[in-house]
N, C-alpha and C positions, 0 to 999 in steps of 0.2 A: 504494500500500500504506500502511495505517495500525496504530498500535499500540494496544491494548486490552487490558482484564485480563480474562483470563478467567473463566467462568463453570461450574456441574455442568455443564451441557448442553455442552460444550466437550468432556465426557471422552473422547467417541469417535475424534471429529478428535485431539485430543491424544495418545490411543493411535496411532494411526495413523502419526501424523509421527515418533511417537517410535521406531515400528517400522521404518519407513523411513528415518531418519535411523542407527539404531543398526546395521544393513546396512556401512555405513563403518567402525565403532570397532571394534579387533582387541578380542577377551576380553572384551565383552559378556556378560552373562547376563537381562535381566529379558525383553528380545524372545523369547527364545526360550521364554520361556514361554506368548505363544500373544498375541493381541490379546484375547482372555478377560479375559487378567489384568492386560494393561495399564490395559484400560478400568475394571476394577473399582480399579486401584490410586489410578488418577486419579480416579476417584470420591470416595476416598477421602483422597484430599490436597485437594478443592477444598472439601470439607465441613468441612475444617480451617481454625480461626479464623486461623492464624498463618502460613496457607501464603499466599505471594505469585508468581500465575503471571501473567507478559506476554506477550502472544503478537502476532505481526502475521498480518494478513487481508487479503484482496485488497480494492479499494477495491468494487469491484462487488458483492462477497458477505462480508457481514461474517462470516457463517459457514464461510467457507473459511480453517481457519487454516494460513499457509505456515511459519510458524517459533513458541518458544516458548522463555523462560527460565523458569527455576520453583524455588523456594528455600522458607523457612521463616523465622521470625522468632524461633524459639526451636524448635529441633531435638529436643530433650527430649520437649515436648508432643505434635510431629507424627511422633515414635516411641511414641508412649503410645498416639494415632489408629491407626496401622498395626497396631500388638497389639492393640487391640479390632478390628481389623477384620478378624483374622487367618483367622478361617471362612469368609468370605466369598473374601478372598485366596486360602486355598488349594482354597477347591471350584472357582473359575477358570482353577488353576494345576492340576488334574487331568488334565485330558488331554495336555498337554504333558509332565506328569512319568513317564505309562505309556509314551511316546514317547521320552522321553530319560529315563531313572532317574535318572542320574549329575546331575541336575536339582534333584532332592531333598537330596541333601545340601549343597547351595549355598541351598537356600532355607534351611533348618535354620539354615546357619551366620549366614546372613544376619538370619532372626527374632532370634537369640542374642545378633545387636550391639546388639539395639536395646534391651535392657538394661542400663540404666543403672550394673547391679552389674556387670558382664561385663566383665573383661581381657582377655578376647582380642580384644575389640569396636574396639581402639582403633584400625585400621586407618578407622573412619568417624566423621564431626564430631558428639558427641552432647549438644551442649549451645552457646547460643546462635544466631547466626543462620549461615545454611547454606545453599548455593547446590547445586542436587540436578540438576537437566541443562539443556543448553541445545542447542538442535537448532533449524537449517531448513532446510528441503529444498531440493536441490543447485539446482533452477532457479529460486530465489527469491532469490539472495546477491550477485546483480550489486547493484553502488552501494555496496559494504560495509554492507548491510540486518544483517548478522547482528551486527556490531556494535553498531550503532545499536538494536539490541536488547538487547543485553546490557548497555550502557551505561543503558537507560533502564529495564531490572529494576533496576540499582545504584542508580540515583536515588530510585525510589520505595522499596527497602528502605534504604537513607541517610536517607529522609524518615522511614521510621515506627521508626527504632532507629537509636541512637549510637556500637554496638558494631561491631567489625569483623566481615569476611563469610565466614566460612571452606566450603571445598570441598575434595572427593578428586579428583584426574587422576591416575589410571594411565600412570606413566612412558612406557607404551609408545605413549600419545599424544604424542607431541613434536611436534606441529603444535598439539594443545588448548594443553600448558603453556606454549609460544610464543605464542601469542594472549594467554591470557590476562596473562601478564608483560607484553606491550604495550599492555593496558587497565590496567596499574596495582598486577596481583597478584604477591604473592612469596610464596617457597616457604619457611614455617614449618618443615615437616615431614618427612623421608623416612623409609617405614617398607615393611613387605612383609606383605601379608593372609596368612591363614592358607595357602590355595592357592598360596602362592610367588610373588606378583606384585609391582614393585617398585610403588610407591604414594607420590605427594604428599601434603602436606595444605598446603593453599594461600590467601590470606587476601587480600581486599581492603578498606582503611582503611576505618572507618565515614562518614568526615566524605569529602564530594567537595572536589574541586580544579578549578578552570577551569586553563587552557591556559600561562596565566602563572603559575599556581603560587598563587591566592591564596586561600582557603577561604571 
């Protein structure tokens, strides 16, 4: 297995993994909006100049992607992406939502954050760099591969900005916020979304460390 950045042509396989991986995470919402909308979202973030996704591939088919990290370099802009892109997004999110209603007003609240005037928004990182999910699929994690992935997203977002890397994990992952506190991240933040959920906001240094400690 090897690691590579991904490409548009990536966005199918990358819906995919993300629908398959997100299976495991309690209080999920974007799966269930259908792979419609996955594939349209990730279209949508890989046509963004600031978005940064790594993904690992099997070594035999560079198009088979088994896992992926995917961040932003400035959160602001690739919420500015997502509002123009928001027609698109929701005519994908359409059958999903006649299917689940209670769908709809989760997407609503969700479009709402990504306004930069928005108080209520502040449950999600909306400005500077920002780490947005990290998934591989359950038969691909032998070797600590998922690591070694995340580790080498941090690298190349640490190469192209000097700023720290903030992310949300939903308290009710205690196995995600344990990981990542063991790659290096602490928890900034504790707050609760609008929906009632307890919620991190979580930061890893801009600048890397090797192993003895030296920058």
């Amino acid at each position: 297995m090897r690691l590579r950045l991904a490409k548009l042509s990536d966005s199918r396989r990358l819906a995919q993994v993300h629908y398959a991986c997100a299976q495991e995470q309690p209080g999920g919402f974007m799966h269930l909006l259908g792979g419609r909308f996955l594939r349209a979202y990730y279209r949508v973030l890989l046509r963004d100049s600031q978005s940064v996704v790594v993904c690992t591939v099997d070594d035999s088919d560079p198009a088979e992607i088994l896992g992926f990290a995917s961040g932003t370099l400035d959160a602001g802009q690739s919420n500015d992406a997502l509002r123009r892109g928001r027609f698109s997004l929701g005519f994908a999110a359409i059958l999903a939502v006649l299917c689940r209603p209670w769908l709809l007003g989760r997407l609503i609240s969700r479009y709402r954050s990504l306004s930069p005037s928005n108080r209520t928004g502040q449950y999600l990182v909306s400005s500077g760099p920002r780490g947005t999910y990290w998934a591989v699929l359950p038969e691909a994690r032998k070797g600590g591969l998922a690591f070694k992935l995340l580790q080498k997203w941090l690298n190349v977002m640490r190469e192209l900005t000097a700023q720290a890397i903030q992310f949300e994990v939903d308290k009710a992952h205690a196995s995600m916020e344990r990981a990542h506190i063991c790659l290096g991240a602490r928890v900034v933040k504790e707050l609760v979304t609008p929906d009632g959920k307890a919620r991190l906001i979580m930061e890893y240094p801009g600048q890397a460390t090797d192993r003895g400690g030296r920058t």
